[in-house]
N, C-alpha and C positions, 0 to 999 in steps of 0.2 A: 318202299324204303323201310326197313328194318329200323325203327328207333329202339337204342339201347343205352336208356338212362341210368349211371354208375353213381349210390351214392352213398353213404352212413350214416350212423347217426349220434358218432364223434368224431373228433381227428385224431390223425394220429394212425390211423389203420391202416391205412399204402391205399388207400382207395382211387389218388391218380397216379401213382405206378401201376397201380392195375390197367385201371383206360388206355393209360397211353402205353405200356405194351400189348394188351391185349388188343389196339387197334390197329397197331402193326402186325401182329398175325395172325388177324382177317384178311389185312392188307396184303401178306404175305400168301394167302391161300385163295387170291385171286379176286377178292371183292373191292369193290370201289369204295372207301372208307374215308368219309367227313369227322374230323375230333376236337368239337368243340367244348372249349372250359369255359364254362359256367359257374365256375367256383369264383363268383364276381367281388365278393369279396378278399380274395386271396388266391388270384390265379396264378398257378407258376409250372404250369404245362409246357411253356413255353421250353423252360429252363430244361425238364426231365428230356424232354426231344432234342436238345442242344441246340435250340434257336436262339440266337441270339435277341436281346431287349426288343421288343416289336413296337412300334410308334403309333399304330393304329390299333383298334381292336373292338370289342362289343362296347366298352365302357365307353368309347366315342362317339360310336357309331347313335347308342342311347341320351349321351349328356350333348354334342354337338350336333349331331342330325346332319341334312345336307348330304350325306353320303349315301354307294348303293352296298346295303349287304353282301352283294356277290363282292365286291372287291374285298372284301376283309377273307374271304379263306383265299387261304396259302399255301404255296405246293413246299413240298418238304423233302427228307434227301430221303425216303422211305416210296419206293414205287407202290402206286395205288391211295398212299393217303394223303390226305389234303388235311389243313389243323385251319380252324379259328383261333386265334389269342384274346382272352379275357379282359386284360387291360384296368389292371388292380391298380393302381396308382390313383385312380378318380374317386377322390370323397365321396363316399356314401351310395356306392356302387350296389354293394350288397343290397340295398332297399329299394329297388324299384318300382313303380308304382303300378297301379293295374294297366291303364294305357301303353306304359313302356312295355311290362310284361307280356302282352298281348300279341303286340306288335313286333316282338322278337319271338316268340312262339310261331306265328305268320309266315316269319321270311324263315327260321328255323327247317316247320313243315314245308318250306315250296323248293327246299336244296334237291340237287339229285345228284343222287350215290345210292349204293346198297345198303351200308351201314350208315348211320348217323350214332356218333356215339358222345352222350353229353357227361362233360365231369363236373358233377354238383358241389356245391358247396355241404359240408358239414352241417349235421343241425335238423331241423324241423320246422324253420321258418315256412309261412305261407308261401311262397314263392319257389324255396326249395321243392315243397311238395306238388305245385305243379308242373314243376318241369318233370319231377320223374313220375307223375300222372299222365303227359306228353305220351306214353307207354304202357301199356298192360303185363311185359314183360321186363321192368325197370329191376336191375340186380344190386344188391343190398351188398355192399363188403363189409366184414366184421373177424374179430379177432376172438380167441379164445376166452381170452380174459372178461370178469366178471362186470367191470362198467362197459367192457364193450358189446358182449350181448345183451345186457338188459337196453340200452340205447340204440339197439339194431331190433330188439324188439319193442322198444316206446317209439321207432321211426317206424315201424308197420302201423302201431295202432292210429300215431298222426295221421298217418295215409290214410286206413281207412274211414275215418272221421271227416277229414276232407274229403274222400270220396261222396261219404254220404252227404254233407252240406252241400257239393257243387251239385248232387242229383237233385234235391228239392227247391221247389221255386218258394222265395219267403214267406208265401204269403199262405203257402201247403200247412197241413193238422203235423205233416209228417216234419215238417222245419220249424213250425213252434214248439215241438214236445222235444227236439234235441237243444233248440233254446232254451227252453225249461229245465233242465238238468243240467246243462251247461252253468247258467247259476247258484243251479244247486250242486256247487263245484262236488262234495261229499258223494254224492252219487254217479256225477259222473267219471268220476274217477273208479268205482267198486262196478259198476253195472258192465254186464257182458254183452261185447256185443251180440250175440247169438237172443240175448234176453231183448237188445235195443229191438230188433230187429222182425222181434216174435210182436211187439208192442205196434210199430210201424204197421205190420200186416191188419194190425186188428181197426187201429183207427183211419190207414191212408190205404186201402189196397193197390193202388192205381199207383201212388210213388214208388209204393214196396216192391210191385213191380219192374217197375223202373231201375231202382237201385239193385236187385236182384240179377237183371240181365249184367249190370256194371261189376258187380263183385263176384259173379261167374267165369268173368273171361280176364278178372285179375290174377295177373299169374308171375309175382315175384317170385326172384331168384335170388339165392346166399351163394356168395364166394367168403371161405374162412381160411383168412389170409397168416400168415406168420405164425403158423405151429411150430414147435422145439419136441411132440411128444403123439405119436399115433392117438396113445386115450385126450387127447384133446380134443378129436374127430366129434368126441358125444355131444360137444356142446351145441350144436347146431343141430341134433334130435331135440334137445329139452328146445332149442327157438323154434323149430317146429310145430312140438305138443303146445305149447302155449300158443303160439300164431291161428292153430287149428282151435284150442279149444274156449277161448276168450274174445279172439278176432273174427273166426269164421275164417281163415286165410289160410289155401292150403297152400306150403311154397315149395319148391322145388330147389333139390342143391345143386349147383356145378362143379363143384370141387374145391381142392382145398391145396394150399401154397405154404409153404413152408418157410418160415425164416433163412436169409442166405444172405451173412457178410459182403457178399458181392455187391447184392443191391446198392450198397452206402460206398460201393468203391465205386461203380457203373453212375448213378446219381455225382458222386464228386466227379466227375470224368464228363460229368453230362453226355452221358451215351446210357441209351435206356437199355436194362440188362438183357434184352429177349438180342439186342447186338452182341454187346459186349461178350458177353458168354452166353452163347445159344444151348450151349447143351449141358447149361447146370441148371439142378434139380426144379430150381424155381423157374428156367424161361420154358422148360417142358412142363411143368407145369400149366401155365399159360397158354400153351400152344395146345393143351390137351385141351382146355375151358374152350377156347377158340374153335376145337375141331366140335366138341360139343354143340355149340350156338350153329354152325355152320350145319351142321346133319339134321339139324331140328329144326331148320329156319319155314318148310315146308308145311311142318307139323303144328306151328303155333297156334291154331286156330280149332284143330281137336279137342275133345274135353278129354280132362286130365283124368286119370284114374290113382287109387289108392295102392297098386301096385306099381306104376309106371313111379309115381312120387316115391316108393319104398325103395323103387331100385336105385331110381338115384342118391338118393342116402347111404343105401348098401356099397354100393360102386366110390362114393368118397371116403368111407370109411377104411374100406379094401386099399385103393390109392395113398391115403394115410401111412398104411402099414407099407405098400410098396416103397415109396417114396422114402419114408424113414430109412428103408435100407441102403435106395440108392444116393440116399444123402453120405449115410455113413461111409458107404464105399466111393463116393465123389470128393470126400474130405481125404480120406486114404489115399487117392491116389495126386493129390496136390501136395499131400505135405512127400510122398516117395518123389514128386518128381522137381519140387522145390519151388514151385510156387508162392505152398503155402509154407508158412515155416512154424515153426513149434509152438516161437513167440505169440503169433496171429492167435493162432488157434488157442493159448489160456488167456489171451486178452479177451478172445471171444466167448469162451464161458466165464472171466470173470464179468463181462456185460452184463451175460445172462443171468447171472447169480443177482446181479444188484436189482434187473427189472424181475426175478422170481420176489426177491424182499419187497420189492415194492407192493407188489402183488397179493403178498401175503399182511401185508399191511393194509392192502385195501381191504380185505377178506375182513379182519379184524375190526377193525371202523364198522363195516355193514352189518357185522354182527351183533356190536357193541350198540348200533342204529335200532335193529330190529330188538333185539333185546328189551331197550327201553321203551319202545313203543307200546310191545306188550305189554310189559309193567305198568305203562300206564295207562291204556287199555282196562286192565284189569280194575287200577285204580276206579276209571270210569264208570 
């Protein structure tokens, strides 16, 4: 079974629009597909598939017990996938404990289907991070914008941090000296890991080992979701060069999805857009990520090379530019056949306009941030 844990490391990014159309066409290319939300604190998978309120779900299954996991997945009006419901209404869902976490990891690993596909909650919590641990090939969603990569690359670095503490046993040279820094919060914030990691070998050979086999066959993936602009494509080189040169993490891109009005009509409609409009920019989008995962599914296990990771960068970029066109000529031919109307479409760049200001106000703030830092820095 394929686990493919979908997650970010803000909200706000479509990252379960993503899951749940992207699980419908796997679903749709003949694979047996489980889609469980895991976004325990704020599941609403439910809703984007257009299931209606579900009565049972994981949050029961964990607060009340007594029940068998296999009854919780559900068949859906989509041939091939089955969904778990998350079951957000239960106080304090989000916080599970290790026992609970454990023990839904357990029945999680013993499902069978081709894909298991989990949609995490937002964030960096312990919990979040090992469920998309759960996977070596756990794919990152993230958007162009500037808090949403910098927290798609602060959710690699939690990862691999996590990685590295669940590799050493407490009592290891190599898991008191990440404890050591840890309270020396100043350092562990500035120290790279490529430097942590040089440290490790010298005084733990035998863990460095260890953790060395574990962050060799880590091999996350970026989907960058809601472009308006082909030069937005770069932002996922710069998550890259840093992932690579800070993390030790070489990551791999799938491609990249384009902002599209539809979604927000498809979501009001509750019919997930890879239905509703199969052949607009964004569900071929998706269906492209999909045919991706499905030709690679083979290959997971190969080591990665610096050209095979170039090309697929290369190849989203390319896409980018494609896409942009056929966005423009998908607009074109909605407002000639009345679809779309005029109206729509300066509603929909006045939208854009107001989250470009936004945007550019965040810019501002972070400048005005680092600015004074310097300064006082220097002060220092």
């Amino acid at each position: 079974m394929h686990i493919l844990p979908i997650a970010s490391g803000k909200g706000g990014v479509g990252k379960s629009l993503v899951a749940a159309n992207l699980s419908i066409a796997l679903a749709q290319a003949g694979k047996r597909v489980i889609l469980a939300d895991l976004d325990l604190g704020a599941s609403n998978l439910h809703i984007i598939l257009g299931i209606p309120l579900v009565r049972r779900g994981i949050g029961t299954f964990l607060s009340v017990g007594g029940s068998d996991f296999g009854d919780l997945v559900m068949a859906t009006d989509y041939p091939g996938l089955r969904f778990i419901p998350g079951d957000a209404e239960i106080p304090g869902l989000a916080n599970i404990n290790q026992r609970q976490k454990a023990s839904l990891i357990r029945r999680l690993l013993a499902l069978d289907a081709d894909y298991l596909v989990l949609d995490l909650g937002a964030g960096t919590s312990a919990n979040i991070l090992d469920f998309f641990l759960m996977s070596s090939h756990g794919i990152i969603v993230t958007t162009p914008s500037l808090t949403a990569t910098l927290n798609a690359y602060l959710f690699l670095k939690n990862t691999v941090f996590r990685l590295m503490y669940s590799s050493f046993g407490r009592q290891s040279r190599a898991f008191q000296f990440l404890e050591a820094l840890r309270k020396d919060g100043t350092s562990f914030q500035k120290i790279f890991i490529p430097a942590i990691l040089e440290k490790i070998s010298q005084i733990d050979p035998e863990n460095h080992a260890k953790l060395s086999a574990r962050m060799s066959s880590f091999r996350p993936k970026l989907v960058l979701n809601m472009l308006d602009d082909p030069k937005a494509a770069d932002k996922a080189a710069k998550i890259r060069r840093s992932a690579g040169e800070y993390l030790n993490v070489e990551l791999e891109h799938l491609g990249v999805i384009y902002r599209d009005s539809f979604q927000d009509v498809a979501l009001g409609s509750r019919i997930p857009v890879i239905r509703y409009k199969p052949q607009s920019p964004i569900s071929q989008a998706i269906y492209r990520i999909a045919d991706k995962i499905v030709s690679n599914e083979d290959e997971e296990e190969m080591p990665l090379t610096d050209a095979y990771l170039d090309e697929t960068f290369q190849a989203a970029e390319m896409e980018a530019e494609i896409d942009f066109e056929a966005r423009v000529e998908y607009v074109e031919d909605l407002l000639q056949s009345g679809v779309l109307t005029m109206a729509d479409l300066v509603e929909t760049v006045r939208s854009q306009q107001f989250e470009i200001g936004q945007l550019r106000r965040e810019n501002q703030l972070y400048k005005f941030k680092v600015t004074k830092a310097i300064q006082q820095g220097f002060k220092a």
